[in-house]
PDB file of N, CA, C and O in Angstrom, chain B, residues numbered from 101:
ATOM      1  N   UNK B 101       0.840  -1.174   0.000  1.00  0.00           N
ATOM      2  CA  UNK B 101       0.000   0.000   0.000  1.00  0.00           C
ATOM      3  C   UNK B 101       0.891   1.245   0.000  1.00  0.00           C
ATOM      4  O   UNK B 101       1.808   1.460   0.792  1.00  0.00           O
ATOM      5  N   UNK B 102       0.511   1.985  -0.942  1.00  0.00           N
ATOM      6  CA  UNK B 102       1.346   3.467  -0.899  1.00  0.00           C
ATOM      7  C   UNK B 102       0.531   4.515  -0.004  1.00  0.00           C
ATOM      8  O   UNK B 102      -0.621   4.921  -0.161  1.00  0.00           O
ATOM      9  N   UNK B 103       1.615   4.878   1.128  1.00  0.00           N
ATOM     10  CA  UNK B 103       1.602   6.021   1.657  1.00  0.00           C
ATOM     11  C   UNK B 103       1.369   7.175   0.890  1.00  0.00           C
ATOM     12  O   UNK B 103       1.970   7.369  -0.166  1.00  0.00           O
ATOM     13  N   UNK B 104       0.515   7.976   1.362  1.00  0.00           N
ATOM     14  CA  UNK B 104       0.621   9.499   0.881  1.00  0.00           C
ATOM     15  C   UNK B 104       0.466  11.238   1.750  1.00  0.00           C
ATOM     16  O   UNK B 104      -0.267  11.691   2.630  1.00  0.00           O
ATOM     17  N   UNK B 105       1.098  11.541   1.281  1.00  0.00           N
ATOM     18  CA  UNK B 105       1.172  13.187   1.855  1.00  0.00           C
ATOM     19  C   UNK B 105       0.368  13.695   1.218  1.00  0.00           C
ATOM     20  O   UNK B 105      -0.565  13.207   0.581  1.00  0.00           O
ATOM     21  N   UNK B 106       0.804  15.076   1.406  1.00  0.00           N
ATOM     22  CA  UNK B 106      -0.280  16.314   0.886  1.00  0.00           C
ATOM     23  C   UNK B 106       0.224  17.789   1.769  1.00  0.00           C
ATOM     24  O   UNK B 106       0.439  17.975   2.967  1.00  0.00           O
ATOM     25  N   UNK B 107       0.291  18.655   0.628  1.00  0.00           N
ATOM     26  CA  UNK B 107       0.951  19.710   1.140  1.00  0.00           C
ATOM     27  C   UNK B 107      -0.083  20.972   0.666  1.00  0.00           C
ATOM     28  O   UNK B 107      -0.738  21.120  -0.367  1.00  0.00           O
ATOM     29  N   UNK B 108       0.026  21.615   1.588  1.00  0.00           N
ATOM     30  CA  UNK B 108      -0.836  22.741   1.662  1.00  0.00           C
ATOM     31  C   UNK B 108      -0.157  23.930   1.035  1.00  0.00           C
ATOM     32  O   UNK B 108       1.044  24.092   1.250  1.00  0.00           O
ATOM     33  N   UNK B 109      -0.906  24.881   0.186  1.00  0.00           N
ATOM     34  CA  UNK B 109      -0.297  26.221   0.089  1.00  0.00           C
ATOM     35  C   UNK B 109      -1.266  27.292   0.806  1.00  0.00           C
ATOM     36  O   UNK B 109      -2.020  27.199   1.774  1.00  0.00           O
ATOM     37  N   UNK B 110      -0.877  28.526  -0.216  1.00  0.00           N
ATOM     38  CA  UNK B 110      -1.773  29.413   0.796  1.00  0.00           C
ATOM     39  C   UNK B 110      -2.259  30.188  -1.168  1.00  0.00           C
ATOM     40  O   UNK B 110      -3.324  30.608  -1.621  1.00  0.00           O
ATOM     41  N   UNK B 111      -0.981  30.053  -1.733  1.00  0.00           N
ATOM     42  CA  UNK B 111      -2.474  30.505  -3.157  1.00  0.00           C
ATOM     43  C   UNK B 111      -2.322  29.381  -4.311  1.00  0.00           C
ATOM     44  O   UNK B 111      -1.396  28.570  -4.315  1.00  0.00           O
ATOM     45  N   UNK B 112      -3.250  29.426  -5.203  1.00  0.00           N
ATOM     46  CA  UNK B 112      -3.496  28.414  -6.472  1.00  0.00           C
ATOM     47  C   UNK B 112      -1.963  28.479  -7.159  1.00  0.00           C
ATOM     48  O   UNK B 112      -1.371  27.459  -7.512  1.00  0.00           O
ATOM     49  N   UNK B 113      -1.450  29.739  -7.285  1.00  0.00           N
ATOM     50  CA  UNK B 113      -0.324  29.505  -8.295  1.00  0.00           C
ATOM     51  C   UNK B 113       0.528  29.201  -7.739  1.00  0.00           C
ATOM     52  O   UNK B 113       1.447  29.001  -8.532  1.00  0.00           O
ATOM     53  N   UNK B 114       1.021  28.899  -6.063  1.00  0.00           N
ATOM     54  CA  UNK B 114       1.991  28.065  -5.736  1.00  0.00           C
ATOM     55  C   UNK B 114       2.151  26.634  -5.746  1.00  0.00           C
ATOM     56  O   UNK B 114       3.125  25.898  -5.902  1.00  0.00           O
ATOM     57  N   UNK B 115       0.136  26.322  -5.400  1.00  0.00           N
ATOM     58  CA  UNK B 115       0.040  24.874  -6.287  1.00  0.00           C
ATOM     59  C   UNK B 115       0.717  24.540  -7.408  1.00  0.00           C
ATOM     60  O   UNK B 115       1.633  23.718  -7.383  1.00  0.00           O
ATOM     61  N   UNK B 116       0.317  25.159  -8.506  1.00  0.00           N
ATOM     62  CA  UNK B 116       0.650  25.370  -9.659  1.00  0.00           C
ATOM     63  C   UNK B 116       1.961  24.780 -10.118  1.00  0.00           C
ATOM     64  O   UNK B 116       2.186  23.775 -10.793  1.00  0.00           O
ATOM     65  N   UNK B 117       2.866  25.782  -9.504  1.00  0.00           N
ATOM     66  CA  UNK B 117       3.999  26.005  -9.699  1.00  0.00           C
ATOM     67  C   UNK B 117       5.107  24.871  -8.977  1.00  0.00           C
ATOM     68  O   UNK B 117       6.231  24.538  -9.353  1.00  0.00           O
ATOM     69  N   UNK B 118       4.380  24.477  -7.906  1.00  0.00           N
ATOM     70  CA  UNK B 118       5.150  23.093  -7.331  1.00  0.00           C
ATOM     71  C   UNK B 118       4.808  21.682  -7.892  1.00  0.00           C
ATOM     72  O   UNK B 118       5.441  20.627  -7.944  1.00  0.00           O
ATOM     73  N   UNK B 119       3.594  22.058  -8.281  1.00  0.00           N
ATOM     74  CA  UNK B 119       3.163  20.783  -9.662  1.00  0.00           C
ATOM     75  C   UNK B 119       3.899  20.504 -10.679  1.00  0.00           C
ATOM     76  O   UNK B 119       4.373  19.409 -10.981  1.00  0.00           O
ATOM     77  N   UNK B 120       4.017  21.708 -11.322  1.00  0.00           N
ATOM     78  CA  UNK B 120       4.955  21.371 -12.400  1.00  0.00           C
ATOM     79  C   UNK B 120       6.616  21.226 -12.526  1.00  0.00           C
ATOM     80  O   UNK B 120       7.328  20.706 -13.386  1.00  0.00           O
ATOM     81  N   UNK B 121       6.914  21.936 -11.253  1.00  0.00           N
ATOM     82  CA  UNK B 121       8.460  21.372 -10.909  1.00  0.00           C
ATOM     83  C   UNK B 121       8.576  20.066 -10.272  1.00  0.00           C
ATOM     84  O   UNK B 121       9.561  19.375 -10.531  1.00  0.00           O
ATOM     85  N   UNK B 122       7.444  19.544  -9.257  1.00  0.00           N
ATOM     86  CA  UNK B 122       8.073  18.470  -8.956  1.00  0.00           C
ATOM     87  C   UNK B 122       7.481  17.248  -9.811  1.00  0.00           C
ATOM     88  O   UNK B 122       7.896  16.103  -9.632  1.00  0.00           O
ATOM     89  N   UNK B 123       6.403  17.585 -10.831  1.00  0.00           N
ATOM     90  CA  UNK B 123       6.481  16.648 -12.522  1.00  0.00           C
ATOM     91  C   UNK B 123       7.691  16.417 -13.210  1.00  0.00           C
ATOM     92  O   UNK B 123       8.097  15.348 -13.666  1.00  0.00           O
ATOM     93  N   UNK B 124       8.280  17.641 -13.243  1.00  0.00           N
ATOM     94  CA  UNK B 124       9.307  17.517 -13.979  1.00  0.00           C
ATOM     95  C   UNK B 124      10.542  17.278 -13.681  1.00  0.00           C
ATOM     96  O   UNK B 124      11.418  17.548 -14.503  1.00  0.00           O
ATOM     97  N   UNK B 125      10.892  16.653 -12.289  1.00  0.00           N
ATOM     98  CA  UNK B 125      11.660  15.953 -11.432  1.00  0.00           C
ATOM     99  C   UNK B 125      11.700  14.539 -11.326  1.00  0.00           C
ATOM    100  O   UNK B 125      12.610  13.773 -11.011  1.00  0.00           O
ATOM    101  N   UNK B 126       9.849  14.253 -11.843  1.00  0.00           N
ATOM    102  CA  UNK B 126      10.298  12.509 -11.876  1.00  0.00           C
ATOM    103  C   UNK B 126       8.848  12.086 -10.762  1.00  0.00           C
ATOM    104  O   UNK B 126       8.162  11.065 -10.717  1.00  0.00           O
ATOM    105  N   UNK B 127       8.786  13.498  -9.875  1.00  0.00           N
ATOM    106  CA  UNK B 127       7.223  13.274  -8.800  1.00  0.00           C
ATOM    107  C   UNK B 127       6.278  12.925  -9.344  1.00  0.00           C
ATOM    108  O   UNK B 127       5.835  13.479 -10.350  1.00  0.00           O
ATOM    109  N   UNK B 128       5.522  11.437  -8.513  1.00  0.00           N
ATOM    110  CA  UNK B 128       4.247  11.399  -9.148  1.00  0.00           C
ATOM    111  C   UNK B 128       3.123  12.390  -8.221  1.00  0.00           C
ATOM    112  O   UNK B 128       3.036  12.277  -6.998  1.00  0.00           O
ATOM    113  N   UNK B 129       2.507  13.117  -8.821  1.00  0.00           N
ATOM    114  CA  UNK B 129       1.730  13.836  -7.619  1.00  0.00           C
ATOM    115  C   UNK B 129       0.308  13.965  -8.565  1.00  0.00           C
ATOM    116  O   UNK B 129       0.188  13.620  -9.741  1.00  0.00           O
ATOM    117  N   UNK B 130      -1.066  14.767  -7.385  1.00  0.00           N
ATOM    118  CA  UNK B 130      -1.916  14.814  -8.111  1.00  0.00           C
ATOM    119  C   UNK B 130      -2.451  16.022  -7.048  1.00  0.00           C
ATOM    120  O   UNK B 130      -2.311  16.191  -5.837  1.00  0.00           O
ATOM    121  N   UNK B 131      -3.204  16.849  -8.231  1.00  0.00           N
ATOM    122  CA  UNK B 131      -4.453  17.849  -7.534  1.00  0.00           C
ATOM    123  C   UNK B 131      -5.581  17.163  -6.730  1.00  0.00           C
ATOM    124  O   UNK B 131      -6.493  16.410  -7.072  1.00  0.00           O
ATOM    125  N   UNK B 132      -5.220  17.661  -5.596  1.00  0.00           N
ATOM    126  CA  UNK B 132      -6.520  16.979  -4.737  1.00  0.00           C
ATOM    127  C   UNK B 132      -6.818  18.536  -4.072  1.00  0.00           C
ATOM    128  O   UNK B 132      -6.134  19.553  -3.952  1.00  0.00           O
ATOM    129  N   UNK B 133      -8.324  18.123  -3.681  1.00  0.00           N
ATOM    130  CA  UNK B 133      -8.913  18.886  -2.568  1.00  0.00           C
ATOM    131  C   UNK B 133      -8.374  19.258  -0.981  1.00  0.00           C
ATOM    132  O   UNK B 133      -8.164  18.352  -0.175  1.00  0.00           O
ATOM    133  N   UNK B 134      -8.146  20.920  -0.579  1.00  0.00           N
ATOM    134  CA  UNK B 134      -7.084  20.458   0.798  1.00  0.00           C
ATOM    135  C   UNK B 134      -8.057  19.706   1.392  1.00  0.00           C
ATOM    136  O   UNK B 134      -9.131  19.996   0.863  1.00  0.00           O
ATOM    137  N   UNK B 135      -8.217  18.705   2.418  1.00  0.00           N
ATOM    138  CA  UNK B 135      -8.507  17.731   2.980  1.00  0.00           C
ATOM    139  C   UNK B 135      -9.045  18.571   4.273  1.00  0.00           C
ATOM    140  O   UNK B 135      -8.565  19.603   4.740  1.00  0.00           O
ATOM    141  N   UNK B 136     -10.431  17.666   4.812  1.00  0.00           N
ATOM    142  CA  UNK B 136     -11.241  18.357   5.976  1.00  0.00           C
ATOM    143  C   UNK B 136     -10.666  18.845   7.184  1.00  0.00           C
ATOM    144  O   UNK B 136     -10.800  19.842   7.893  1.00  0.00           O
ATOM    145  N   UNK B 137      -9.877  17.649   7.179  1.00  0.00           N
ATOM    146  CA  UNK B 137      -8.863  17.722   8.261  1.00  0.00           C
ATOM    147  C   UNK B 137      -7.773  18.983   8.472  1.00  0.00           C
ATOM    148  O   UNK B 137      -7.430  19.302   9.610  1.00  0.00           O
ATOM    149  N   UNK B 138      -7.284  19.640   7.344  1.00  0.00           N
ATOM    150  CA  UNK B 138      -6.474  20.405   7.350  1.00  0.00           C
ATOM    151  C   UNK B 138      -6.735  21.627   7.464  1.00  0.00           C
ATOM    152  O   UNK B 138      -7.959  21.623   7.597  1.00  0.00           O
ATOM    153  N   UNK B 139      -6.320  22.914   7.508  1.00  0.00           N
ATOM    154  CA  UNK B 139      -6.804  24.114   7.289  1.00  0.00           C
ATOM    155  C   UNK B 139      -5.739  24.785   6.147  1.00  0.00           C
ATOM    156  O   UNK B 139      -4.542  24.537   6.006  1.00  0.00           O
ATOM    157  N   UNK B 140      -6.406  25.509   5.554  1.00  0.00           N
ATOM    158  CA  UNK B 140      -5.598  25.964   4.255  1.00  0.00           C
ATOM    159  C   UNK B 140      -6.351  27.222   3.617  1.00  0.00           C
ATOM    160  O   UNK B 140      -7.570  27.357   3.514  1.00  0.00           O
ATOM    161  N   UNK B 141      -5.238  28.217   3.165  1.00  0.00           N
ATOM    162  CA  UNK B 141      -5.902  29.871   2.654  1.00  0.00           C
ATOM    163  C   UNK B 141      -6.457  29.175   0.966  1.00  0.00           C
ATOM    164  O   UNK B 141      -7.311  29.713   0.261  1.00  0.00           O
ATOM    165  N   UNK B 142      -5.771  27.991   0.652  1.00  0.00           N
ATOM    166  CA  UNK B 142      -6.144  27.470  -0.666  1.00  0.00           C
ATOM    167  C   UNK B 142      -6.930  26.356  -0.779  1.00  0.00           C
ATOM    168  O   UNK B 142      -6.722  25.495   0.076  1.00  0.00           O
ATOM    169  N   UNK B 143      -7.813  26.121  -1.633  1.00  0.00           N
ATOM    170  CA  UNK B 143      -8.868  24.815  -1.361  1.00  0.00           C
ATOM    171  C   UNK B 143      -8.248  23.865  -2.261  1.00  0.00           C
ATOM    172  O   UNK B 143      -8.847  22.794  -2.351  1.00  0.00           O
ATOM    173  N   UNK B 144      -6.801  24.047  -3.205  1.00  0.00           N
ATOM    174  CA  UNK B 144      -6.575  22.888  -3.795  1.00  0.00           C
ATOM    175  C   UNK B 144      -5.042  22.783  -3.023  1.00  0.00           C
ATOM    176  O   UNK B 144      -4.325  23.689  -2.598  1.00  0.00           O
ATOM    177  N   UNK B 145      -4.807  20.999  -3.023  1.00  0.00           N
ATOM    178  CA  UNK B 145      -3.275  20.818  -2.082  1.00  0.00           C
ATOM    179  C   UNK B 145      -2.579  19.943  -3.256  1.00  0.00           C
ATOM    180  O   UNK B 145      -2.833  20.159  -4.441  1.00  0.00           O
ATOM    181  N   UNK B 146      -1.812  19.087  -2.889  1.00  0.00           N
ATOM    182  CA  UNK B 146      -0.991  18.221  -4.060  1.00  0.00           C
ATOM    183  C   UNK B 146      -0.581  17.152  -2.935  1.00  0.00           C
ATOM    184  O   UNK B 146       0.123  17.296  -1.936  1.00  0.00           O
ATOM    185  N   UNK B 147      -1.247  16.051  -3.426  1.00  0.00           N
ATOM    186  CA  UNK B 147      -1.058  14.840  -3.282  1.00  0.00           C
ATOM    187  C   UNK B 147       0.226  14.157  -3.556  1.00  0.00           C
ATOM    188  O   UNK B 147       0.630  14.151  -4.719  1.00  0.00           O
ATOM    189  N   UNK B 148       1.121  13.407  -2.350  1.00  0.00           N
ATOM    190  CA  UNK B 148       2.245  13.150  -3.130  1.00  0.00           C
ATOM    191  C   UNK B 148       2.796  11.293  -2.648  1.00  0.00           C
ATOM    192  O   UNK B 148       2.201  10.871  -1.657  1.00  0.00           O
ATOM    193  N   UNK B 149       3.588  10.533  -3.143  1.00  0.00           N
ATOM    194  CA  UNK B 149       3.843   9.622  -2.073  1.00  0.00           C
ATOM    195  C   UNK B 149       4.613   9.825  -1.363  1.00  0.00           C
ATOM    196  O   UNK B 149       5.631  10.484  -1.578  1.00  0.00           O
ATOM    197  N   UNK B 150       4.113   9.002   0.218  1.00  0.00           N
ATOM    198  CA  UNK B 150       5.390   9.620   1.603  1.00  0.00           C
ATOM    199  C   UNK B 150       6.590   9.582   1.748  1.00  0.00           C
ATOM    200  O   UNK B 150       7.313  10.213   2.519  1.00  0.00           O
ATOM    201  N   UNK B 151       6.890   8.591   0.756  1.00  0.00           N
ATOM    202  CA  UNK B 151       8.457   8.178   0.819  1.00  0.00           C
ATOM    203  C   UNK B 151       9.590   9.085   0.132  1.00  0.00           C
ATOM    204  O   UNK B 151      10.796   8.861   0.018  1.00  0.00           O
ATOM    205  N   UNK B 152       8.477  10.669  -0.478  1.00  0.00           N
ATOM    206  CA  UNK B 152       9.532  10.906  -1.152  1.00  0.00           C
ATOM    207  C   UNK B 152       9.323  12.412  -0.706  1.00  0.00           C
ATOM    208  O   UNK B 152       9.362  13.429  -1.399  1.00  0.00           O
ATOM    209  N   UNK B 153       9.093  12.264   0.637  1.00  0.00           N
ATOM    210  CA  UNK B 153       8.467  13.904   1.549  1.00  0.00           C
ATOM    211  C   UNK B 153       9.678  14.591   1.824  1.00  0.00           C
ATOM    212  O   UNK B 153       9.654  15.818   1.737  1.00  0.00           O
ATOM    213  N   UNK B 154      10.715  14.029   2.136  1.00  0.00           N
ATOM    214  CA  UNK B 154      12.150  14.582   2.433  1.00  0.00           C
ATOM    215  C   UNK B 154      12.829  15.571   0.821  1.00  0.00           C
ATOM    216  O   UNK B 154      13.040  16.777   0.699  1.00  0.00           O
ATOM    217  N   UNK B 155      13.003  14.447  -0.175  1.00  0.00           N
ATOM    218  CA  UNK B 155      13.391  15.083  -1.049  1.00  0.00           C
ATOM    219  C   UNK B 155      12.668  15.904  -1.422  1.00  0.00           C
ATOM    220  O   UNK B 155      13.321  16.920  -1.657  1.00  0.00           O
ATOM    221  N   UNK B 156      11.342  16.073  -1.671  1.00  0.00           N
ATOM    222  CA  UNK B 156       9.900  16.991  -2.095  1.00  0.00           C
ATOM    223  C   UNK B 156      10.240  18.607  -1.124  1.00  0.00           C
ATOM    224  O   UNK B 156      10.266  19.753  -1.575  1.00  0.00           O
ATOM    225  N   UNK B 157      10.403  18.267  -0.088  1.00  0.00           N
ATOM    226  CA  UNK B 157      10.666  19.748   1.035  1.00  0.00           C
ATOM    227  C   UNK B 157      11.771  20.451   0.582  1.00  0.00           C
ATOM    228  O   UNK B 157      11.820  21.602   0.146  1.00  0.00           O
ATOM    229  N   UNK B 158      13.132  19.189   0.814  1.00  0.00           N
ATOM    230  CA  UNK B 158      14.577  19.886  -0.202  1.00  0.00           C
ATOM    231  C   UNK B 158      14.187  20.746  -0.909  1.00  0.00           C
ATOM    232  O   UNK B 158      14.415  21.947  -0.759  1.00  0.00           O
ATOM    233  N   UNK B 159      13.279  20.028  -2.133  1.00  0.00           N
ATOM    234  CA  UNK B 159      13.284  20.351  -3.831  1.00  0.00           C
ATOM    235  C   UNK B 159      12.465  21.600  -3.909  1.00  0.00           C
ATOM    236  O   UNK B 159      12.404  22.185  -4.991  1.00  0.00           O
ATOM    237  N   UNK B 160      11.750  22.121  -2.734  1.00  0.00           N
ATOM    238  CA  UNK B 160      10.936  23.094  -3.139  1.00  0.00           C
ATOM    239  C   UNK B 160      11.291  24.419  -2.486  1.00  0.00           C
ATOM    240  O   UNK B 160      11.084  25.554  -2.915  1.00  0.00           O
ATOM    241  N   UNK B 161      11.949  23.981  -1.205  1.00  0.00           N
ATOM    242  CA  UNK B 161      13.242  24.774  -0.418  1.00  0.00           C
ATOM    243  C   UNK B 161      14.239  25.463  -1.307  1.00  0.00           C
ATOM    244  O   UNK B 161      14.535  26.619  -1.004  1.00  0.00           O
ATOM    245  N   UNK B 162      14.874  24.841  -2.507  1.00  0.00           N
ATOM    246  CA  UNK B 162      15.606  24.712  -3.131  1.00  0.00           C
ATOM    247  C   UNK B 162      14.846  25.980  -4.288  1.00  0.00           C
ATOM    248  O   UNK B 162      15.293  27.098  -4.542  1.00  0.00           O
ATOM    249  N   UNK B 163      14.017  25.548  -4.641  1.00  0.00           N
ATOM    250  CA  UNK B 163      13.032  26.220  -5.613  1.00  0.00           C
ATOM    251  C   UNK B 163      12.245  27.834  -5.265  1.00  0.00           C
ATOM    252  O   UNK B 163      11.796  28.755  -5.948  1.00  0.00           O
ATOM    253  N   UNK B 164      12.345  27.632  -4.298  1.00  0.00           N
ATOM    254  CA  UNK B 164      11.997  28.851  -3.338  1.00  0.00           C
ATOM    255  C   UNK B 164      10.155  28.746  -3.551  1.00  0.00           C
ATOM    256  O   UNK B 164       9.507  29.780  -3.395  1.00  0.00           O
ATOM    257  N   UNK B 165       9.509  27.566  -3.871  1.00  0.00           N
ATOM    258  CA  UNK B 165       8.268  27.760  -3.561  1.00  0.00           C
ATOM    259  C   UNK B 165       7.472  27.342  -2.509  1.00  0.00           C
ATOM    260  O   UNK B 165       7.466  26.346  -1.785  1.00  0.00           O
ATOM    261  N   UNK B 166       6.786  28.368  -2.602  1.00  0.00           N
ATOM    262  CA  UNK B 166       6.294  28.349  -0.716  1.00  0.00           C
ATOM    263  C   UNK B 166       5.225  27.691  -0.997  1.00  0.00           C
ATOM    264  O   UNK B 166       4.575  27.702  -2.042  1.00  0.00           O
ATOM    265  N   UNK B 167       4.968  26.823   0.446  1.00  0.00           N
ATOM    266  CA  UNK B 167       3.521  26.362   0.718  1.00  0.00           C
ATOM    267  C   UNK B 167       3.819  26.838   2.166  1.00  0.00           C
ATOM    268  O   UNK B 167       4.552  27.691   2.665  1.00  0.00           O
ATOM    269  N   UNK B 168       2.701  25.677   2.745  1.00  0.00           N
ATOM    270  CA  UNK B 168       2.169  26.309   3.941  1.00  0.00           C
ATOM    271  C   UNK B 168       2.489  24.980   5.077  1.00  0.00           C
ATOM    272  O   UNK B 168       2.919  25.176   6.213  1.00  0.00           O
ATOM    273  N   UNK B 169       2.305  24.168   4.735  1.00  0.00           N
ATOM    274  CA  UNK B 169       2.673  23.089   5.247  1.00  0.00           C
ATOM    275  C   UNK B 169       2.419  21.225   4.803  1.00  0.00           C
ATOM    276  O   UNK B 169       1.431  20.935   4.128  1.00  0.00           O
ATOM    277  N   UNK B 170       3.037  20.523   5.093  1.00  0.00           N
ATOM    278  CA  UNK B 170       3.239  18.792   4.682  1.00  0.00           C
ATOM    279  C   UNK B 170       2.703  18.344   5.657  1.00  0.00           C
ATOM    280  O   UNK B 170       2.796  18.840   6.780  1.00  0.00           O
ATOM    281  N   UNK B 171       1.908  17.091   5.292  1.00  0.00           N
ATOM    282  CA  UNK B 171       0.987  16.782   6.167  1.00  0.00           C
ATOM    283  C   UNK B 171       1.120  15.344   5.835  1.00  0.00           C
ATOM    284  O   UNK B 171       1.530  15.217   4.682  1.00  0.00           O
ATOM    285  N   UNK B 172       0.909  14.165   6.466  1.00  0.00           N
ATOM    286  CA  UNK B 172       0.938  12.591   5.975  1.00  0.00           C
ATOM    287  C   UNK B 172      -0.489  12.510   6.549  1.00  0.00           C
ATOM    288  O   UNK B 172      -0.945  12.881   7.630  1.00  0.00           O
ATOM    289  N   UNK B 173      -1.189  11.757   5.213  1.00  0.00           N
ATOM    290  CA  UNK B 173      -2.339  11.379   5.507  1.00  0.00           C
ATOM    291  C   UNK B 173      -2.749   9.868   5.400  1.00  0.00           C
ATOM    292  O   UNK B 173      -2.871   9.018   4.518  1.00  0.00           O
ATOM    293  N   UNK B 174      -2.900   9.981   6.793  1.00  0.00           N
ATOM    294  CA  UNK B 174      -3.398   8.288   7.298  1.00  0.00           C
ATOM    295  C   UNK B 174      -4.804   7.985   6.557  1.00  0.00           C
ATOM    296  O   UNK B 174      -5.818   8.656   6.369  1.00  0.00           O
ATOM    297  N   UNK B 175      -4.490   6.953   6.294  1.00  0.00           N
ATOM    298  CA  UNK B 175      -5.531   5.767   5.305  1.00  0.00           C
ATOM    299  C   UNK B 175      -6.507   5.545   6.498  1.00  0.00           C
ATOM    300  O   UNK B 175      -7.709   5.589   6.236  1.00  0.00           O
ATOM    301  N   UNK B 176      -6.089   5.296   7.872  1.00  0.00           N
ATOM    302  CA  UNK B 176      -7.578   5.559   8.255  1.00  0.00           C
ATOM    303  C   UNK B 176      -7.875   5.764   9.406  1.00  0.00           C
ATOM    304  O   UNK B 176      -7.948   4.964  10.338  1.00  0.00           O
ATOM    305  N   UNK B 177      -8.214   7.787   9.353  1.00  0.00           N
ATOM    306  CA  UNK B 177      -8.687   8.332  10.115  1.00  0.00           C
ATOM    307  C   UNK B 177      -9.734   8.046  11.116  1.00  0.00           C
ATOM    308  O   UNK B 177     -10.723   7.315  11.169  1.00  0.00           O
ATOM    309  N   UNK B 178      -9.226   8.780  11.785  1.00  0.00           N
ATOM    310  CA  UNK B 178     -10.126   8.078  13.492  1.00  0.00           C
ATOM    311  C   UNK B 178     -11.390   9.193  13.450  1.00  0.00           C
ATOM    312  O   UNK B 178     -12.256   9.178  14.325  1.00  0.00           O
TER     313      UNK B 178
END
């Protein structure tokens, strides 16, 4: 079973913009909804797998694009 994250921003075009850099790195990721659980200035987050949350933070550190925060989301919430 694949683990997954999800990272929050605070506007659409930082979504955006971390989508398509970490596509073009090799990330499999996807537009999801930010999640109930979370709080977020943006209603869309990016779905990612967990195993690759370390390099993903580097890579965007690196990139200078901001979000808001990384979050691992458990398969099943209490």
């Amino acid at each position: 079973m694949t683990l997954h994250g999800v990272i929050l921003f605070h506007t659409t075009s930082s979504v955006l913009r971390a989508e398509k850099r970490l596509i073009k790195e090799g990330f499999a990721t996807r537009l999801v909804p930010t999640p109930r659980q979370f709080s977020s200035d943006c209603g869309i987050a990016l779905r990612f797998d967990w195993n690759d949350h370390e390099r993903i933070t580097s890579m965007l550190g690196e990139e200078k694009v901001e979000f808001d925060a990384i979050h691992f989301l458990d398969a099943n919430p209490v």
